[in-house]
C-alpha positions as CSV (number, residue, x, y, z in Angstrom):
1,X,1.6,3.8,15.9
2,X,3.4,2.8,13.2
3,X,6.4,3.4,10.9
4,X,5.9,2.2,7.0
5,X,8.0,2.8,4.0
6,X,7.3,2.3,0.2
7,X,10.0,3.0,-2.5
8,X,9.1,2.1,-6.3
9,X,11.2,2.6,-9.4
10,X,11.0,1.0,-13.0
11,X,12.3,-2.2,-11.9
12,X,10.4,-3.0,-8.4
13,X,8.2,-2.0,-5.7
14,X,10.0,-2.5,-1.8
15,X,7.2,-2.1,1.4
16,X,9.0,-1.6,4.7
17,X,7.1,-1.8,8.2
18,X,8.4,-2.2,11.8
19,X,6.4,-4.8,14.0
20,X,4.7,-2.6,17.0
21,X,1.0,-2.9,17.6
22,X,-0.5,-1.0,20.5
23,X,-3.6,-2.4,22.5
24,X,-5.7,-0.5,24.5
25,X,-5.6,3.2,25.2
26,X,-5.2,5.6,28.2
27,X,-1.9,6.5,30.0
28,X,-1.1,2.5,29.8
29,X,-1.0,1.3,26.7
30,X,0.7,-2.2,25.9
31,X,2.9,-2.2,23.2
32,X,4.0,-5.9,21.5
33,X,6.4,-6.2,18.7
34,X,4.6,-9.3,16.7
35,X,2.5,-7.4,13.8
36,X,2.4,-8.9,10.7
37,X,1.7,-5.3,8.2
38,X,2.9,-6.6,5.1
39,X,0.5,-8.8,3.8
40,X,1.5,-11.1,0.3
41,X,-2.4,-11.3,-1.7
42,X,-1.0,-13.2,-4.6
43,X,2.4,-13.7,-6.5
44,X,3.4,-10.1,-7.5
45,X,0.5,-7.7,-5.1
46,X,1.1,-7.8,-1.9
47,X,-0.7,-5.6,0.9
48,X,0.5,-2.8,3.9
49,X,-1.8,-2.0,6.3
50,X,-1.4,0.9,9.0
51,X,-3.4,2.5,11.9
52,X,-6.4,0.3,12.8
53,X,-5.1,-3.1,12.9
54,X,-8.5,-5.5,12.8
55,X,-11.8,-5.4,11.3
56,X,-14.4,-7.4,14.1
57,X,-11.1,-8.4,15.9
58,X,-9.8,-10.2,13.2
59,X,-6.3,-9.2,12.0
60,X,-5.6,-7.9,8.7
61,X,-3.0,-11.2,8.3
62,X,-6.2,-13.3,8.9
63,X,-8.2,-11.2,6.7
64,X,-5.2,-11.6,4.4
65,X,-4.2,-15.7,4.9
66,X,-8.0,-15.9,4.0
67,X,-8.0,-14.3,0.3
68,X,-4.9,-15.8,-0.6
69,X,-6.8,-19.5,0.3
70,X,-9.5,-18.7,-1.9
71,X,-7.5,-15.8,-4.3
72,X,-3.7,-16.5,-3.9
73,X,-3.6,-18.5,-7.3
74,X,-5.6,-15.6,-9.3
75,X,-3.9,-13.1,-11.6
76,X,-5.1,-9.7,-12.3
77,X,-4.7,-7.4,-14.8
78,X,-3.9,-4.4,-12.4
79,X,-3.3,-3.5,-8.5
80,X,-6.2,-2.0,-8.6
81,X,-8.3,-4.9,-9.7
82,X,-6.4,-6.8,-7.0
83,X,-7.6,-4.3,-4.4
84,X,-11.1,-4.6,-5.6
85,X,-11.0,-8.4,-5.2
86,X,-9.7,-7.9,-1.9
87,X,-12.4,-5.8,-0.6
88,X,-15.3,-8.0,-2.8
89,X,-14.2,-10.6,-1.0
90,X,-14.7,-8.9,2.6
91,X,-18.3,-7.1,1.8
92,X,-20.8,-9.8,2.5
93,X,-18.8,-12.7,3.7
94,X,-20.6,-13.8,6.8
95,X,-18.8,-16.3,7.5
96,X,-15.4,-14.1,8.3
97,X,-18.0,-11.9,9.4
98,X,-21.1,-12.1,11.3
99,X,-23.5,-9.7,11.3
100,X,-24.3,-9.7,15.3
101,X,-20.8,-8.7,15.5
102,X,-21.0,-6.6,12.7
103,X,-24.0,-4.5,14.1
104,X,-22.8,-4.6,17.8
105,X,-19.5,-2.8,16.3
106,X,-22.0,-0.3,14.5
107,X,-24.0,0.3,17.4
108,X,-21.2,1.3,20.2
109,X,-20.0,3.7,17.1
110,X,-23.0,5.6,16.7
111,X,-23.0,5.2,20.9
112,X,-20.1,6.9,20.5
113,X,-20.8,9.2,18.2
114,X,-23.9,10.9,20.4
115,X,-22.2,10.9,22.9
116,X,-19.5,12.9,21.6
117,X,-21.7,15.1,20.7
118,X,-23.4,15.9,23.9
119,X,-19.9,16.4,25.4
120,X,-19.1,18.8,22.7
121,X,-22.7,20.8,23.2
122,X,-21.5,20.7,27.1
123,X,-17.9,22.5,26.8
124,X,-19.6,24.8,23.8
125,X,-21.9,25.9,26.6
126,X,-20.1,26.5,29.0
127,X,-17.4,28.9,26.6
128,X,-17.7,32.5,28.4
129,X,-19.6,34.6,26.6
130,X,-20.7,31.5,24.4
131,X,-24.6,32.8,24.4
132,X,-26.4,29.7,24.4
133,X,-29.9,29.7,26.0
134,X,-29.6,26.5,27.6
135,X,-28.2,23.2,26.5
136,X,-30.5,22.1,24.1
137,X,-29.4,25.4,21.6
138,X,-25.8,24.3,22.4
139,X,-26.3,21.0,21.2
140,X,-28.4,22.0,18.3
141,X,-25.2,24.1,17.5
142,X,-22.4,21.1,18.0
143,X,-24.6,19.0,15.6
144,X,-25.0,21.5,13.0
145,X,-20.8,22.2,13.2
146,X,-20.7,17.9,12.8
147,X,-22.9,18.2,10.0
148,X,-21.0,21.1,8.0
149,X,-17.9,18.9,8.5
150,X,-19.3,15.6,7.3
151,X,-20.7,17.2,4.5
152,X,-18.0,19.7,3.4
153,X,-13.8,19.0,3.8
154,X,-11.4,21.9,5.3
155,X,-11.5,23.9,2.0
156,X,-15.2,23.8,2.1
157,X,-15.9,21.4,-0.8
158,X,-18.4,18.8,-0.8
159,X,-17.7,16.0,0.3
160,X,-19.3,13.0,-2.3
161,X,-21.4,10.4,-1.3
162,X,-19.2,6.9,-0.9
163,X,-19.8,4.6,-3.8
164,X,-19.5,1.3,-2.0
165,X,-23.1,2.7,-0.6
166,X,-24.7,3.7,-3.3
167,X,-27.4,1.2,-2.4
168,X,-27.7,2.1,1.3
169,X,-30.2,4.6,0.5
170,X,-31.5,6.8,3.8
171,X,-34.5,4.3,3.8
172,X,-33.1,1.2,3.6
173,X,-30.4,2.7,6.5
174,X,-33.4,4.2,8.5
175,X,-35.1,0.5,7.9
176,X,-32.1,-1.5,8.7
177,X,-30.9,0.8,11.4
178,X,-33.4,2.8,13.0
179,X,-34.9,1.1,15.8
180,X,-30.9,1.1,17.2
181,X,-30.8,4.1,16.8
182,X,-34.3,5.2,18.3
183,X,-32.6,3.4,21.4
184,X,-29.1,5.1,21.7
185,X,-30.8,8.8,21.3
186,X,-33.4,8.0,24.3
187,X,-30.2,6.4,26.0
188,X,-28.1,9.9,25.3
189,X,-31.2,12.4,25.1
190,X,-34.1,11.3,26.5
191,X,-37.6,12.8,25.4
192,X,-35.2,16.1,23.7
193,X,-34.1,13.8,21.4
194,X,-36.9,12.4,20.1
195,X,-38.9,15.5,18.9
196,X,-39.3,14.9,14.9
197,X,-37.3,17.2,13.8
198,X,-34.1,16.6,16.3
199,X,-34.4,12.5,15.3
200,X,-34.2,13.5,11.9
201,X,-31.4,15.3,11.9
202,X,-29.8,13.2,14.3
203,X,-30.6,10.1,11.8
204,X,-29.1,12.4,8.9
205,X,-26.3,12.5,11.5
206,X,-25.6,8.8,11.7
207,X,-26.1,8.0,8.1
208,X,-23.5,10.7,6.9
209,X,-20.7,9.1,9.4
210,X,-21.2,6.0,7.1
211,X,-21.9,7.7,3.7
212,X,-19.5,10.2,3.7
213,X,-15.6,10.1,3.5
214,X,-14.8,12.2,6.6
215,X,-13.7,8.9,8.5
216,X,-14.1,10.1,12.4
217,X,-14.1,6.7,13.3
218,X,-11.6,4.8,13.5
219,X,-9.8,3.4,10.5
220,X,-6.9,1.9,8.6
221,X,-4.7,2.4,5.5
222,X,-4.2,0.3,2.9
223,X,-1.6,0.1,0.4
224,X,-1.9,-2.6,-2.9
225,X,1.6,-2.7,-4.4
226,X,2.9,-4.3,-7.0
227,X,2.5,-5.4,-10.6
228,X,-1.1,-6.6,-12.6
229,X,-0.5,-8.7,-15.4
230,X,-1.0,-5.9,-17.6
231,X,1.6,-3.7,-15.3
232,X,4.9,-2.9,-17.3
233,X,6.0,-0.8,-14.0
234,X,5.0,-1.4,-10.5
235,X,1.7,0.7,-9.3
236,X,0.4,1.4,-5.9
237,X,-3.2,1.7,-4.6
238,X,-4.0,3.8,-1.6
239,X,-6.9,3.4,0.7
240,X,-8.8,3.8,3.7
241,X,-11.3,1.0,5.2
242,X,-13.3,1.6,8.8
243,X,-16.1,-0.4,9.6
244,X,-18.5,-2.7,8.4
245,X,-22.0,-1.7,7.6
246,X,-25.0,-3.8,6.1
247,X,-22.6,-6.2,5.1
248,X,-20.0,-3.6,3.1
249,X,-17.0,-1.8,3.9
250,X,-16.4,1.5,4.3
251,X,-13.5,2.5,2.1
252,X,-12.4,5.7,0.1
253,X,-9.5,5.3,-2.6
254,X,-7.0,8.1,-1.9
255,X,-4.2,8.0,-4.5
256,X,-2.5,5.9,-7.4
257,X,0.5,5.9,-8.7
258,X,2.2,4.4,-11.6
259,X,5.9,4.5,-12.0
260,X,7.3,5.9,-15.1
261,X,4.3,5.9,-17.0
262,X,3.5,8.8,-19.4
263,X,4.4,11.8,-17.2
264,X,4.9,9.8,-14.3
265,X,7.6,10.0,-12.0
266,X,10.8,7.5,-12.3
267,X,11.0,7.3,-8.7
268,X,8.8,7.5,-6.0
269,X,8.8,7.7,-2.0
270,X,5.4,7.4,0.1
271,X,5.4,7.1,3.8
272,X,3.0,6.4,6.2
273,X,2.2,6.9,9.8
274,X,5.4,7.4,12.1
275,X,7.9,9.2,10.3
276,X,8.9,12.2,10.9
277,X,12.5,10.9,11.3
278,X,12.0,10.0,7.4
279,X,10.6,13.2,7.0
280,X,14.3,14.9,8.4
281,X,16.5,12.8,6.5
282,X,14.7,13.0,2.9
283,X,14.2,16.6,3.4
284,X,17.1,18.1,5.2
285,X,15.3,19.2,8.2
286,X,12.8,17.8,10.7
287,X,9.2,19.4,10.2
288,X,8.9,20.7,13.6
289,X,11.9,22.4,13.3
290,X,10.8,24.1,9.6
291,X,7.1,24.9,11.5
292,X,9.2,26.6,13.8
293,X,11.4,28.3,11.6
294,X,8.5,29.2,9.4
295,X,7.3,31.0,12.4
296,X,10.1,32.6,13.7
297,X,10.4,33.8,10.0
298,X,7.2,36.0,10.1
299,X,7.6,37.5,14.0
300,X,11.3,38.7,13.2
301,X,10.0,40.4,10.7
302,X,6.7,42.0,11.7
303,X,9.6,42.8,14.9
304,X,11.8,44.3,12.5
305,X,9.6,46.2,10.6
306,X,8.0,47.6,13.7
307,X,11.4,48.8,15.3
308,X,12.2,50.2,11.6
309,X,8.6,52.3,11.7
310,X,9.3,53.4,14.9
311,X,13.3,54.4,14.6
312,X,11.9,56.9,11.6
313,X,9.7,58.7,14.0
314,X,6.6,57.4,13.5
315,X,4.0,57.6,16.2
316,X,1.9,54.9,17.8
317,X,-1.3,55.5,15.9
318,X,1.4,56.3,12.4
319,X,2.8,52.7,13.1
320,X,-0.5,50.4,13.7
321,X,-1.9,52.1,10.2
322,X,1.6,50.6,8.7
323,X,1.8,47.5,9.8
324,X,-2.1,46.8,9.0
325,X,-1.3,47.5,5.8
326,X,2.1,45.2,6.1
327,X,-0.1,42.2,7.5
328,X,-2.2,41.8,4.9
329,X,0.3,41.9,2.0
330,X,4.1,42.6,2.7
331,X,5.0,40.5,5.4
332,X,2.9,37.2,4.3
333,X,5.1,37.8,1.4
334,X,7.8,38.0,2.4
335,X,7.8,34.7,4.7
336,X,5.9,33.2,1.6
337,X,9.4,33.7,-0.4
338,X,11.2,32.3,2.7
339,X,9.3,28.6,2.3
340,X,10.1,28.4,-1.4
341,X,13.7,29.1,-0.7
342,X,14.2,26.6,1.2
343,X,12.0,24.2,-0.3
344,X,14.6,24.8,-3.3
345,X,17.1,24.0,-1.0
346,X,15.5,21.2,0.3
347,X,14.5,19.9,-3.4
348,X,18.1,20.3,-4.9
349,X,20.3,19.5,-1.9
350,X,18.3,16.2,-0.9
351,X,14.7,14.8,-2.5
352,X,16.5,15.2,-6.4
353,X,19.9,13.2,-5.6
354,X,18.4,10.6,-3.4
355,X,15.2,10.0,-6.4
356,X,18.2,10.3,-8.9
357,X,19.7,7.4,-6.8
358,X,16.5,5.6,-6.2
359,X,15.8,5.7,-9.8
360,X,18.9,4.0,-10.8
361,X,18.8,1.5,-7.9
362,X,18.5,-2.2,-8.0
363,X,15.4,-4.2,-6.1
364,X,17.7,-5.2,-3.1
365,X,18.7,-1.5,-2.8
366,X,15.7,0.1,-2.8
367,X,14.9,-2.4,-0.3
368,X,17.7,-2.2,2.0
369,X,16.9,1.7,1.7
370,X,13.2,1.4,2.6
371,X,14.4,-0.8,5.9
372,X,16.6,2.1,6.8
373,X,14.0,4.6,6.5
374,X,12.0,2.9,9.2
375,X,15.1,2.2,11.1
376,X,15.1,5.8,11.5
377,X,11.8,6.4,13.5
378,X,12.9,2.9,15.5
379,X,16.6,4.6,16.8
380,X,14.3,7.8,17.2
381,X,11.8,5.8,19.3
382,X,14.8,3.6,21.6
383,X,17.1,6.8,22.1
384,X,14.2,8.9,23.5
385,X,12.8,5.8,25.8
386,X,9.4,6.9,24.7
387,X,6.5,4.2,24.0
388,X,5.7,6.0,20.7
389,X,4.5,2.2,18.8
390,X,7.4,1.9,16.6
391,X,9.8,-0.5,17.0
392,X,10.9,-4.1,16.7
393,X,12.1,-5.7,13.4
394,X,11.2,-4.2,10.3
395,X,10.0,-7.0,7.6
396,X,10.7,-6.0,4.1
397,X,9.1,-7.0,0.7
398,X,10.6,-6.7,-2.8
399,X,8.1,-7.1,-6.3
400,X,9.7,-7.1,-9.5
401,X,8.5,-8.7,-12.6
402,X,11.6,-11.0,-13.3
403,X,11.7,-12.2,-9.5
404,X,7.7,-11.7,-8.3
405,X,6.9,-10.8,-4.4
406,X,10.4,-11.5,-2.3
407,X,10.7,-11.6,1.1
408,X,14.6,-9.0,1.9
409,X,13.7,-8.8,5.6
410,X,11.3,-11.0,7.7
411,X,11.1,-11.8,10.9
412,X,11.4,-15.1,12.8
């Protein structure tokens, strides 16, 4: 895990990250405190990476030492240019990364990937009462519920196509690709998975993990803070990157934000990863404890209005019909007016007077306050004794236009 911090006002940009990187997974995982996640790309951008630490086992600080050889003396006339030269300069460099590496990464994914599925058809068939015929409709099922996710998110929109593969077309995929994946669906399915229609959908399978931005692999953030030349107030560029096919990186931009800018906040506060500790200090309360609340909220008061029904006489059948008609609109309601209380409360008593004091805040302090922040999820982390990945020393950066990328906090 990790715990990052970003803090921007009108005068600078500060990145916060502790220095844990966990290796390996299971019930031992080893935990080191040497991670370099605040990467300088030039004089005034500089890089914070989270989650996945390496792309073809090489670090994001080689990936990073790299560009700045060949980009470290370029300006640009946004972050966001920056962050495209960044990612130019991974797609298609062979010699950072080779393609036998490249496609032996690709090929335990989709590996992966079937076999996850045929796990998934296994426990949906054995459900009680689940119904299936035999295995093959259960796995016919599980890769139809895969499909529906990759192509639509939660709130059932479609999801688009990835630009950055706008030319891997399905045939120059199936061309590049297909005889690898012939191979891993006679490995997982044998003759089942090779009837016509089956391989195509399982091919349609494969190439919508890579096309589409539902990310079940593996994967990093990125944040590009900082100023372009053409910046007046620091901006930051959010991403996430996986893995490396035909030569180009997945990505998907997520968010940018421009300080003061228009309607624009004055002040602004991102974390990432790790930080629920954050989380309870900026907000007033920790967001396991406001779940909980929240739902506390709505069975005290389906229990109280029950007990009320029940103390005016009503009878059983009398007091079901009620509280139906209490489920589906009072009672939401009413724990619905509960969150935006205290959200208010929340909003005035703590986010507003720390952004009013983040706003007015000098580079050093907003940098000093970002460390903190992470300190938080560190003490957390110590005082529980539990090997959550966060810890060691945080390294700080400060970007301003007057003084450039600054080092507050680095370690030795």
């Amino acid at each position: 895990m990790t715990s990052e911090v970003m803090i921007m006002n009108r005068q600078a940009v500060a990145l916060a990250a502790d220095s844990a990187v966990t290796y390996g997974g299971g019930p031992d995982p080893v935990v080191t405190l040497e991670a370099e996640k605040i990467l300088p790309l030039n004089g005034s951008v500089a890089l914070m990476v989270y989650s996945r630490g390496d792309v073809l086992g090489r670090s994001w600080s080689q990936i990073a030492h790299a560009f700045r050889k060949e980009h470290g003396a370029s300006t640009f006339d946004t972050v966001s240019e920056c962050a495209k030269a960044f990612f130019a300069f991974i797609d298609g460099n062979r010699k950072l990364f080779p393609e036998r590496e490249e496609r032996e990464e690709f090929e335990e994914l989709m590996r992966a990937a079937f076999l996850t599925l045929l796990n998934h058809a296994r426990a949906m068939a054995s459900y009680p009462g689940a119904g299936y015929s035999d295995d093959a409709e259960a796995f016919e099922a599980a890769l139809e519920l895969y499909r529906a996710h990759l192509a639509h998110d939660d709130s059932g929109k479609a999801r688009p196509d990835l630009p950055v593969y706008e030319a891997l077309t399905r045939e120059r995929f199936y061309a590049v690709y297909g005889e690898l994946l012939d191979g891993l669906i006679a490995e997982a399915l044998g003759a089942f998975g090779q009837e016509e229609s089956m391989r195509a959908r399982l091919f349609d399978f494969a190439y919508m993990i890579v096309t589409k931005p539902a990310f079940l692999e593996p994967f990093a953030g990125l944040v590009f803070a900082g100023f372009g030349s053409n910046d007046i107030f620091p901006v930051f560029d959010h991403h996430y990157a996986s893995i490396l096919v035909d030569g180009v990186m997945k990505r998907a931009h997520d968010e940018s934000t421009a300080v003061g800018v228009d309607d624009g906040p004055n002040a602004f506060v991102r974390t990432f990863a790790q930080a629920d500790m954050t989380h309870a200090f900026l907000r007033g309360i920790h967001p396991l404890m406001f779940d909980m609340m929240i739902s506390m909220n709505l069975v005290t008061n389906e229990a109280a209005a029950e007990a009320a029904l029940k103390e005016a006489g009503l009878g059983p059948q009398a007091v079901g019909e009620v509280m139906e008609k209490l489920h589906r609109g009072a009672l939401p309601a009413l724990t619905g007016q509960f969150i935006r209380a205290a959200h208010a409360v929340s909003q005035e008593e703590f986010i507003s007077p720390f952004i009013q004091v983040v706003a007015a805040s000098g580079k050093r302090q907003i940098a000093e306050t970002a460390k903190s922040l992470v300190e938080l999820n560190i003490l957390k982390s110590s005082l529980h004794m539990t090997q959550t990945g966060v810890g060691g020393d945080v390294d700080v950066v400060m970007i301003s236009q007057t003084g450039g990328l600054e080092w507050y906090a680095r370690k030795a």
